[in-house]
Each structure stands twice: as structure tokens, then as C-alpha cells.
DRENTITI-121722 format. One record per residue (C-alpha): residue number from 1; residue in one letter; chain; x, y, z. Coordinates in steps of 0.5 Angstrom, whole numbers, plus 500, padded with zeros to 3 digits. Last residue first. Example, Ala and Ser with C-alpha at 12.3 -4.5 7.8 and 13.67 -1.06 7.14 Angstrom:
kolro	nulo	marke	X	Y	Z
2	s	A	527	498	514
1	a	A	525	491	516
END
This chain:
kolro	nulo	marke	X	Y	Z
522	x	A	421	499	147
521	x	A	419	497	154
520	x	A	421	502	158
519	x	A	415	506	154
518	x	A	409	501	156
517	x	A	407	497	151
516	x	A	401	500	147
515	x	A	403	498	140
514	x	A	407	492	141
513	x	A	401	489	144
512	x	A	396	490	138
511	x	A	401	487	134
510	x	A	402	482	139
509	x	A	395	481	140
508	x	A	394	480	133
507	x	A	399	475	132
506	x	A	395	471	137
505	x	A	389	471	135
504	x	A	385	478	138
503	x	A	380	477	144
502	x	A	377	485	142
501	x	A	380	490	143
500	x	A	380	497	147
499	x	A	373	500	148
498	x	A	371	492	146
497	x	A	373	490	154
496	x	A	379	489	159
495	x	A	380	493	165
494	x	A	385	495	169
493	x	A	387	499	175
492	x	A	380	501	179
491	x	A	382	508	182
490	x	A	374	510	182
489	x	A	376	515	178
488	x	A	379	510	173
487	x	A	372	506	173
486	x	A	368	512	172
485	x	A	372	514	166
484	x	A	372	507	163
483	x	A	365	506	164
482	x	A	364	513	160
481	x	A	370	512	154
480	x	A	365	505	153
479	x	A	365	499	151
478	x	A	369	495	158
477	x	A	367	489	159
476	x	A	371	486	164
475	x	A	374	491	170
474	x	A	380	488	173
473	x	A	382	490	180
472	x	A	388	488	184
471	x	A	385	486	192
470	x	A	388	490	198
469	x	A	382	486	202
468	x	A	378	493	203
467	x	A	380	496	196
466	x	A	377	490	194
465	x	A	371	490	197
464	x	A	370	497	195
463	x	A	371	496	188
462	x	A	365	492	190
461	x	A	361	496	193
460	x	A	362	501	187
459	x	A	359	497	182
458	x	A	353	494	186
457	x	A	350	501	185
456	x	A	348	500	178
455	x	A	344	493	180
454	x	A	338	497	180
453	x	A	338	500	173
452	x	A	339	507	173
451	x	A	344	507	168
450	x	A	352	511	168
449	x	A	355	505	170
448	x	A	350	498	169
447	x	A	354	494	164
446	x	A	360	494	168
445	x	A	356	490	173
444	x	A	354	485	167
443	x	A	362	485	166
442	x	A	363	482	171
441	x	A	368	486	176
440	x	A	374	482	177
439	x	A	377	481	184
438	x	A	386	480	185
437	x	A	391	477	189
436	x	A	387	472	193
435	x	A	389	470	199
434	x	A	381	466	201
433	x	A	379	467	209
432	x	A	377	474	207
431	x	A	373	472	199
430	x	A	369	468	204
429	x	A	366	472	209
428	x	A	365	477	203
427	x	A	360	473	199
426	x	A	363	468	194
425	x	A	356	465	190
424	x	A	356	467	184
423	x	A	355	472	180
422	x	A	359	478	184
421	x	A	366	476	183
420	x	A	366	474	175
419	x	A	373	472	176
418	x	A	377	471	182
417	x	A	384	472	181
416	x	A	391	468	183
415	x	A	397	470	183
414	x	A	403	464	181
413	x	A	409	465	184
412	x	A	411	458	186
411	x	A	407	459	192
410	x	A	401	463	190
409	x	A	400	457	186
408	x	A	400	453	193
407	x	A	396	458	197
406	x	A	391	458	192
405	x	A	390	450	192
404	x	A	391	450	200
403	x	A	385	455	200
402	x	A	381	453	194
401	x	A	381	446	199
400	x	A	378	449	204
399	x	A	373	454	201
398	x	A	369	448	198
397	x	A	365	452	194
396	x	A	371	457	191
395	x	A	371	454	184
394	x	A	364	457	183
393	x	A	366	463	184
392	x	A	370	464	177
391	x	A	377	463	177
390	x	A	383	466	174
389	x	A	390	464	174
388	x	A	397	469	172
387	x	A	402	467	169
386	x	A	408	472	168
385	x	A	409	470	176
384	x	A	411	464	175
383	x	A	417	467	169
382	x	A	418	463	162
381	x	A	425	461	161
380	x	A	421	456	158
379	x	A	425	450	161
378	x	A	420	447	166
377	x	A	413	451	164
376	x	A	410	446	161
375	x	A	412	441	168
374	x	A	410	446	172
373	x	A	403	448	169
372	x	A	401	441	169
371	x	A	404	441	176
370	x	A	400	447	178
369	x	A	394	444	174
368	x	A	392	439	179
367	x	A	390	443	185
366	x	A	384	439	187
365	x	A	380	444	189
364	x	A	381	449	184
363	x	A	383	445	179
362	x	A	375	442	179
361	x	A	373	448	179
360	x	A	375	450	172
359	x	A	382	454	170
358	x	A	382	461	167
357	x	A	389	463	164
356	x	A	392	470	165
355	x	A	397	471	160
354	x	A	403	476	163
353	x	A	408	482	161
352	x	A	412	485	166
351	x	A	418	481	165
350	x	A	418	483	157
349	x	A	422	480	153
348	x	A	422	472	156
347	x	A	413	473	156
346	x	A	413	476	149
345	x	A	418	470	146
344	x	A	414	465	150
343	x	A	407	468	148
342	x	A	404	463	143
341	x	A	407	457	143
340	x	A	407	457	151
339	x	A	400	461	151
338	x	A	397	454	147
337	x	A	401	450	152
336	x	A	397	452	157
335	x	A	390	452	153
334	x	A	392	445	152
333	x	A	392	443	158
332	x	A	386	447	161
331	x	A	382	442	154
330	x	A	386	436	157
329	x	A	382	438	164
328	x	A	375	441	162
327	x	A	374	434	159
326	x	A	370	433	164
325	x	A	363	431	161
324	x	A	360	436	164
323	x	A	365	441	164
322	x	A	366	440	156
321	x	A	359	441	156
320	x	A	358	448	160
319	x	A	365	450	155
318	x	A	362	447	149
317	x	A	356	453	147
316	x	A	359	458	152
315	x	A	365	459	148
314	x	A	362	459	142
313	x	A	363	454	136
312	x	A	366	456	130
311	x	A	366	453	124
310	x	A	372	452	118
309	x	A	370	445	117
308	x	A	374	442	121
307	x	A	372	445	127
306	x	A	375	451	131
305	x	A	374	451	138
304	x	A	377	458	142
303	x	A	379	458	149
302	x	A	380	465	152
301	x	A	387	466	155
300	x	A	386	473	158
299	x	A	392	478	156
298	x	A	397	483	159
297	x	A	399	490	161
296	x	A	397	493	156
295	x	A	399	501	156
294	x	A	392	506	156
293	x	A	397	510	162
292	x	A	391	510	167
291	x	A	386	505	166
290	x	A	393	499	166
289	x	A	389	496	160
288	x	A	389	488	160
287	x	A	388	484	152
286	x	A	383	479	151
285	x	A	387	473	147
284	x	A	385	468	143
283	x	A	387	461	144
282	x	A	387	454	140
281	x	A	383	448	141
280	x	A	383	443	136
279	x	A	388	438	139
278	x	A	385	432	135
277	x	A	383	428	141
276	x	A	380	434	145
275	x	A	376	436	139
274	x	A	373	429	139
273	x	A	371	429	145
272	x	A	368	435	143
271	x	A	364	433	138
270	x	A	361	427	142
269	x	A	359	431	147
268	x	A	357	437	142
267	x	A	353	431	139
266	x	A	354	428	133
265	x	A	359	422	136
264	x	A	352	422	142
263	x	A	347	422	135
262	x	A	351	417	133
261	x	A	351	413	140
260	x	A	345	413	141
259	x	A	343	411	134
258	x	A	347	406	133
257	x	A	346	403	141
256	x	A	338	403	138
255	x	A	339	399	132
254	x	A	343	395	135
253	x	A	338	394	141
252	x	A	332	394	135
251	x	A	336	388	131
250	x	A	335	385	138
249	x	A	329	385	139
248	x	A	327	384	132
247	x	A	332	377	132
246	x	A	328	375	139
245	x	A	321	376	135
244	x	A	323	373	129
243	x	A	326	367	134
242	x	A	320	364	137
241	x	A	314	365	130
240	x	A	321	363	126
239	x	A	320	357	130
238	x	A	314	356	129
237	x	A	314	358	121
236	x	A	319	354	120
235	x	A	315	346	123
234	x	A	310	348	118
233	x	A	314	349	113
232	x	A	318	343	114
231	x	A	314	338	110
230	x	A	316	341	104
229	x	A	323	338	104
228	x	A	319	331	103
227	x	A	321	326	108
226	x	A	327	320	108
225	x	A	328	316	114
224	x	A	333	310	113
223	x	A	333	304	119
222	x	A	339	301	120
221	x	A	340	294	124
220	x	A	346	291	126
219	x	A	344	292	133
218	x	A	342	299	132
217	x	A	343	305	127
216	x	A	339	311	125
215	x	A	339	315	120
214	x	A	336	321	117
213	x	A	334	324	111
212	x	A	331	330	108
211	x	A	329	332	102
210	x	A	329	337	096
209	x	A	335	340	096
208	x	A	338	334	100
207	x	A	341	334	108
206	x	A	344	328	111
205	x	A	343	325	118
204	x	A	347	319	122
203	x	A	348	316	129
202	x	A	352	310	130
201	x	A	354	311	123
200	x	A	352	308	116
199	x	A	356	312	109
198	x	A	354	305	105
197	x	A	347	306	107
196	x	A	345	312	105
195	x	A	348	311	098
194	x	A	344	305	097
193	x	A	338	309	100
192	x	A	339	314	095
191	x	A	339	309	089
190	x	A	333	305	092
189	x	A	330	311	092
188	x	A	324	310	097
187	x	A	317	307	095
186	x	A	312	308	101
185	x	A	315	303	105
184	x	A	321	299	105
183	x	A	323	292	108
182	x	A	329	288	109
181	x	A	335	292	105
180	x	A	342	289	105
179	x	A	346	294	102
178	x	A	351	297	108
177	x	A	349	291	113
176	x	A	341	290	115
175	x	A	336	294	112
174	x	A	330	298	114
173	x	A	328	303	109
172	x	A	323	309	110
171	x	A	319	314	106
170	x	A	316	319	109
169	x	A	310	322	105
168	x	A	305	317	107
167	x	A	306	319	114
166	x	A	308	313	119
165	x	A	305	308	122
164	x	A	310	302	123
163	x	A	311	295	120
162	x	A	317	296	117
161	x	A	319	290	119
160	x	A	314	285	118
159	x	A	313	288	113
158	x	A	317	283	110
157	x	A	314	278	110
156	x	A	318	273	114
155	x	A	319	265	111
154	x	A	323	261	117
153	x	A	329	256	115
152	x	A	330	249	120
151	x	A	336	245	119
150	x	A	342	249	122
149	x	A	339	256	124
148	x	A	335	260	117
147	x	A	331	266	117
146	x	A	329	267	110
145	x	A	326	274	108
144	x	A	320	274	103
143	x	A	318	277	096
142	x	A	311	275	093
141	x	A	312	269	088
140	x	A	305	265	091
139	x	A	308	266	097
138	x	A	308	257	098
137	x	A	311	257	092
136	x	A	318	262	094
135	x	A	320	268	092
134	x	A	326	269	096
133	x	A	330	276	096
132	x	A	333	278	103
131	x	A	336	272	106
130	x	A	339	271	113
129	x	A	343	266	117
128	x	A	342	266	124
127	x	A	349	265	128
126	x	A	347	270	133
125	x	A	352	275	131
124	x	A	347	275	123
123	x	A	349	271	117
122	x	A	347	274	111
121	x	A	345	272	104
120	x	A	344	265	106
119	x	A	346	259	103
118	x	A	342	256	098
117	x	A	336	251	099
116	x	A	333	247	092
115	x	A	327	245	093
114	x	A	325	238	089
113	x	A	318	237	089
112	x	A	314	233	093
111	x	A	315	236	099
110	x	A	311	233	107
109	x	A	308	237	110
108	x	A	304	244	110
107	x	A	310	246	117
106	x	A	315	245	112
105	x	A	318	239	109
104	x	A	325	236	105
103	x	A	327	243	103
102	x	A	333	241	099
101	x	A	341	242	101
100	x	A	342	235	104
99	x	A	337	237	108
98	x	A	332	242	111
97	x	A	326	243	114
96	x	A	321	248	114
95	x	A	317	254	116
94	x	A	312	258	114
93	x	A	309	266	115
92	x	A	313	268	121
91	x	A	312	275	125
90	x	A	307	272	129
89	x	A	309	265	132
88	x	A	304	261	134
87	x	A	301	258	127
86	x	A	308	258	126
85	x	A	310	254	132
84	x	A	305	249	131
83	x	A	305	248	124
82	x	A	312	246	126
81	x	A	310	241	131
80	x	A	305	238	127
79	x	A	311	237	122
78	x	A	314	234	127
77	x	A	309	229	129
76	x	A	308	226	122
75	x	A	314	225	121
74	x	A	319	230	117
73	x	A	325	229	122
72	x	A	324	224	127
71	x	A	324	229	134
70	x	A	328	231	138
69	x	A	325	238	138
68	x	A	330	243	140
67	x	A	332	245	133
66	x	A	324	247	132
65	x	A	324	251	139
64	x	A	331	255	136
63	x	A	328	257	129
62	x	A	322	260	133
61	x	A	326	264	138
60	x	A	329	266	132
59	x	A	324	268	128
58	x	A	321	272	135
57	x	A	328	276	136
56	x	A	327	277	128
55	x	A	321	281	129
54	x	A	322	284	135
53	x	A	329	287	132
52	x	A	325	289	126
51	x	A	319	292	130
50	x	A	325	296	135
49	x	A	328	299	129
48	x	A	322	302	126
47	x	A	321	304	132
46	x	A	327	308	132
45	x	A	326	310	125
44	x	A	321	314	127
43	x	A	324	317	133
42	x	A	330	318	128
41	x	A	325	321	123
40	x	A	322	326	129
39	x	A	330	329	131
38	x	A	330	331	124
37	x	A	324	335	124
36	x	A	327	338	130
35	x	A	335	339	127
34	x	A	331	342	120
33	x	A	326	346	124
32	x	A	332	348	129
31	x	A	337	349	123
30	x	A	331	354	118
29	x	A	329	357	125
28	x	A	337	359	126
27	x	A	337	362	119
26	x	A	331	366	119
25	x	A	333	368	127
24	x	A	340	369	124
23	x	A	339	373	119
22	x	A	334	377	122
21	x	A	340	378	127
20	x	A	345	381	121
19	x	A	339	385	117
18	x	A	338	390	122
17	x	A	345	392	125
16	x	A	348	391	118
15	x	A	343	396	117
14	x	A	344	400	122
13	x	A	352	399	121
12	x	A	351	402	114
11	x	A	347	407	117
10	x	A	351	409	122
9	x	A	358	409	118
8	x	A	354	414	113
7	x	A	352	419	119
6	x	A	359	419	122
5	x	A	362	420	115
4	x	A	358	425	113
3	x	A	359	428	119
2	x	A	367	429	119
1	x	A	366	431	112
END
């Protein structure tokens, strides 16, 4: 189950890992097209702006000229000098002067008719008045903008302020206030385009299902861009060809740290952690026979790791890992207060009984575990010298400070044996500077009595070793009544091994125990 529902997790992750970066860059080059096409309609409109402006600073400066003129009105040189400022004034199509409310002449002349002049529309900050919608005669009923400053009135073309090259499809407006439009190009919405204007700001940009629209304002002024939605396709397609890749690369990293770190919660790594954190290690026990009487003196600690599953996972398998990733340590911890739970009651009836637990390297040199061993011991009314420690060799490298961590537990009561003496690095030398208590012969060695293989001679020399420095004897493997025999004759005192038991959970071993306790403890 616990598989499942790693591997489900991951590729859900996965392909939220996948979908949410392509997301982004899909909605992110979708914003900055928008955002920079946006930004292309205000530079547009800009220019619209600065033409309009253009335009109406002119006109004004014509009006302010033909104000100045101290002439008689409507005389022969007036109107010449009338004619002269339109003909010299670009963004104005006529002029002409007012009184008493009727166009009295312009720049053509003196009016016969009768012309009405009603106030204007809009005045501008400049005192100007402005009207959006004339139809004069003189435009021959097409639209103008009047322009008008005490007695004088300008007639503007209104492209006078729209006068920008543009796209065909972009539709602009320039208007004056929030309704009062100047001029138009390419046929905008009037509808959209009132709307736009009464929500007019510094800066403005709306967004519509089938267009864009932006604004800008400037000294009274709005200039109101509307583009085709579909004009962004091009500008998509280059910022999708920027963020596509990024949005892939990123999509490939979270897909990448998903399957790494999938593979490591799958992995014996991962698994392991995990084991450590749910406390799924317990503890069979390897009994120790006194070769001369066949009583079981004892027992070797060997972790066992059941998974949730019900499967086993051998030693040699998770050991190594555990080592690498050092989780040796709360994995000690735990085999130690396995033996408490298990052992106490066995451990307070018989004082001769003890549990040997095997610690790692790194224990060994650093002497953590005799407090860890200390404080689960503390009331347990279990002996120190009812646990005894085991090694290999390799926990013996740095001999100094094997030396201080062997010297400390044999202090507290605690003896000390070297495991698996003969695989590894230990030599003679070593084994004399280190206050062991007993020697274990490999079961590789044990393996070879009674043969002609060319390790069998190694056996003996080792029983020797250890006879030489007063060391106990514990032979490992034992499977045969001829290795045990050989073993006895040569006075070695203990051996462990399929000739007597196999590790055994706990309530097995305590019957197996009990069957081969010696007689003073019955």
C-alpha cells in the first residue's frame, strides 16, 4: 500500500509538475503579449496626442494673432489679414469674426447672410471655446471642430487630430472631457468608445473578448485605441517561443526532483527512513551454548526489519544502507529497547544470562550509545554485565578512541567482544593495545574444519590469539556435531550456529532457553 501510494503521489505531483509551468508560460506570454501590444496602442496614441495638441496649440496661436490685430473689423485690411493667418496656419481650414452673435466676415469676406454663432461646446484651460459638431457652408456640410477666442472663431478639419499612421484594423478616437470626441479613424464603436471615456484616468487599459483597448491621457486630451484581439497572435507566438522553453525546463526539474525523490522514498534509503520513523525493527535472538555442558548461556541481538506488507528484508540487504545514510544509530537505539521489552523478565531471573548487542562504527569511536545504554537501562533492575557489546573489526580503525569507548563500558560493566575477528583489518598488535573480553571466529573460519581448503589452518591460530591475550571464545556458525567437537577440543567455550538454533523471536528463544538453562537455574 505504502508503494501505491508513493507512486500514485508522484505521478499526480508529476503531472501537476508538468501542467503548472506550461500553465504558467501559456498564461504569462498570453499577459505580456497582451501587456506589450497594449503598451504599442499607448505609444500610438501618444502620437496621436502630441498631433492633436499640435493642432489646437496652432489654432490658438492663430486666434491670439487675429485678436491682436488693431484693426477695424471686417475692413478690407482685416479680412486680408485673416486670410493671411489661415493661409499660413496649417491646422486651420478658415476664420472669421464675430458680433453681437453673427458671423459678421471670415477670411473670404465680408457675410451676407445672416450666421448665427452659439456658445461653445467646451472651454479648454486656455479660455479657448471649443465646439465638436459644425457643419458649416463654407465645408460644404462636412463636420468641423470650431476653435473660438473672444471675436474670432477657427474652423478645424477634424483629422487634423487623428492624423496618425496607424494599422487599418486599429481604430482610434481622440476626444476632449469624458464625451467629446474631436475626431475618429477607422470607424470605432461610439457606444465603446463613450464607455471608455467616462472611466478615463492618467493611464488606462481595458480587456474585451474580441478586442483590445487601451488609453491615454494628456492635458485634457484622451486618445482611445481599439485593436482586433486577433492581432495578438503573432506577438503570442514570440513570447510563447521565450517562455515555452523555460516553462519546459522547469516542468522537466520538477519532474526530475519528483522522480528522484520517488525513486529515493522507494528505495532501501527511503524505505529505510521510513522504518526508522515508524519503529519497524524488532529483534531475533541467536542463542550462545557453553560447548561443554550444551546450556545457553545467552543470545546475539540481530536486528530483523519487517515491512508493512508482511515482507522481510534481510540483514545484509539494509544494514550496509543503513550505515551509509547513518541511521545505524536510532536503529541501535531501537534494538536496545527491543532487548529491554523482550529480555527484562529473563535478564532479572537469571543474572547469568546476558544479550549481546552489535553496535556500528561510529559508536565505537565515539561512545555514544553507553549513555543511550545507560539511560534505558536506569530502573530496569537489568545488570551491565547482562549486556554485552559486540563489534566487527572495523569499528576498531581508529584504535585510540576504540580504546577510551572500550575502557568506559567495561567500566560500567559492560564486556566487550570483537566480531567477525579475522575479516577485517584487526591484526595482533591491535587486538593487544585494545582491553577486550572476548574474540569471535567467523563463521567463514568455522566453515573450513574438517576440510582441506587453505583458510582450515587459520582457526586454530586464532583460538591461539585469544588464548594468548585471555580472551573468551565465541564460535559463530557452527552446523556440524564435527565443528563442534573440534571446537571443544580445542577448549573454545561458546558457539552459536544451525547445529543448535536458529535466531528465534523472542518467545521462542525463551522456550528454547528455558530448555537448556543450566540446572542452578531451575
Amino acid at each position: 500500500m505504502r508503494r501505491k501510494r508513493i507512486i500514485i503521489t508522484s505521478v499526480l505531483v508529476a503531472v501537476i509538475g508538468v501542467a503548472a509551468p506550461l500553465s504558467l508560460a501559456f498564461y504569462l506570454s498570453s499577459v505580456r503579449a497582451e501587456q506589450g501590444e497594449q503598451e504599442r496602442l499607448r505609444l500610438l496614441a501618444g502620437y496621436a496626442l502630441e498631433r492633436a495638441h499640435r493642432s489646437i496649440a496652432s489654432a490658438s496661436m492663430a486666434l491670439r494673432s487675429a485678436d491682436a490685430l488693431e484693426l477695424a473689423p471686417c475692413s478690407e485690411a482685416h479680412v486680408q489679414q485673416l486670410r493671411r493667418i489661415t493661409i499660413t496656419t496649417r491646422s486651420i481650414d478658415d476664420i472669421g469674426y464675430v458680433e453681437n452673435g453673427l458671423l459678421k466676415c471670415t477670411s473670404n469676406g465680408i457675410e451676407d447672410e445672416r450666421i448665427a454663432i452659439t456658445p461653445a461646446d467646451f472651454t479648454l484651460d486656455n479660455g479657448m471655446g471649443l465646439d465638436f459638431n459644425l457643419r458649416p457652408v463654407v465645408s460644404g456640410g462636412k463636420r468641423m471642430v470650431g476653435l473660438s477666442y473672444r471675436a474670432h472663431k477657427v474652423l478645424i478639419d477634424p483629422v487634423r487630430f487623428s492624423d496618425v499612421i496607424v494599422d487599418n484594423d486599429i481604430q482610434m478616437a481622440v476626444a476632449i472631457g469624458k464625451g467629446g470626441v474631436l475626431d475618429t479613424l477607422h470607424h470605432p464603436d461610439p457606444a465603446l468608445v463613450n464607455t471608455l471615456l467616462a472611466g478615463t484616468g492618467a493611464k488606462g487599459e481595458l480587456a474585451h473578448e474580441d478586442s483590445i483597448h487601451a488609453m491615454l491621457y494628456r492635458d485634457g486630451l484622451t486618445a482611445v485605441m481599439i485593436e482586433p484581439r486577433s492581432k495578438l497572435s503573432e506577438r503570442l507566438r514570440r513570447e510563447q517561443l521565450l517562455l515555452l522553453p523555460l516553462g519546459l525546463l522547469m516542468a522537466a526539474f520538477i519532474v526530475g526532483i519528483v522522480v528522484w525523490l520517488s525513486r529515493r522514498r522507494l528505495s532501501l534509503r527511503g524505505e529505510l527512513e521510513t522504518a526508522v520513523e515508524r519503529r519497524e525493527f524488532f529483534v531475533h535472538y541467536q542463542p550462545i551454548i557453553a560447548l561443554d555442558t550444551g546450556v545457553c548461556v545467552g543470545a546475539e541481538a540481530l536486528i530483523r526489519w519487517r515491512r508493512p506488507d508482511g515482507s522481510m528484508i534481510r540483514p545484509d540487504l539494509f544494514i550496509p544502507v543503513a550505515e551509509e545514510a547513518e541511521l545505524i544509530l536510532p536503529i541501535t537505539d531501537q534494538v536496545i529497547d527491543c532487548v529491554i521489552a523482550d529480555m527484562r523478565a529473563a535478564l532479572l531471573a537469571d543474572r547469568e544470562l546476558h544479550i549481546a548487542i552489535n553496535l556500528c562504527a561510529s559508536d565505537i569511536e565515539t561512545g555514544r550509545v553507553l549513555d543511550v545504554l545507560e539511560r534505558a537501562l536506569d530502573g530496569t533492575g537489568i545488570e551491565a554485565q547482562q549486556i554485552w557489546l559486540e563489534a566487527t573489526e572495523r569499528g576498531f580503525i581508529n584504535v585510540e578512541a576504540a580504546r577510551a569507548t572500550i575502557e568506559k563500558a567495561r567500566a560500567r560493566g559492560h564486556a566487550v567482544a570483537i566480531d567477525d575477528f579475522g575479516t577485517g583489518y584487526s591484526s595482533l598488535s591491535s587486538l593487544q593495545n585494545l582491553p577486550l573480553d572476548a574474540l569471535k571466529i567467523d563463521k567463514s573460519f568455522v566453515d573450513t574444519i574438517g576440510t582441506d581448503a587453505a583458510t582450515s589452518s587459520v582457526t586454530p591460530h586464532i583460538i591461539a590469539m585469544a588464548r594468548t591475550l585471555n580472551m573468551l571464545i565465541v564460535a559463530e556458525g557452527i552446523e556440524t556435531q564435527q565443528q563442534a567437537d573440534y571446537l571443544l577440543e580445542r577448549k573454545v567455550e561458546f558457539g552459536q550456529g544451525w547445529l543448535f538454533a536458529k535466531a528465534l523471536p523472542a518467545a521462542e528463544f525463551l522456550t528454547f532457553y528455558r530448555a537448556r538453562r543450566a540446572p542452578s537455574s531451575t
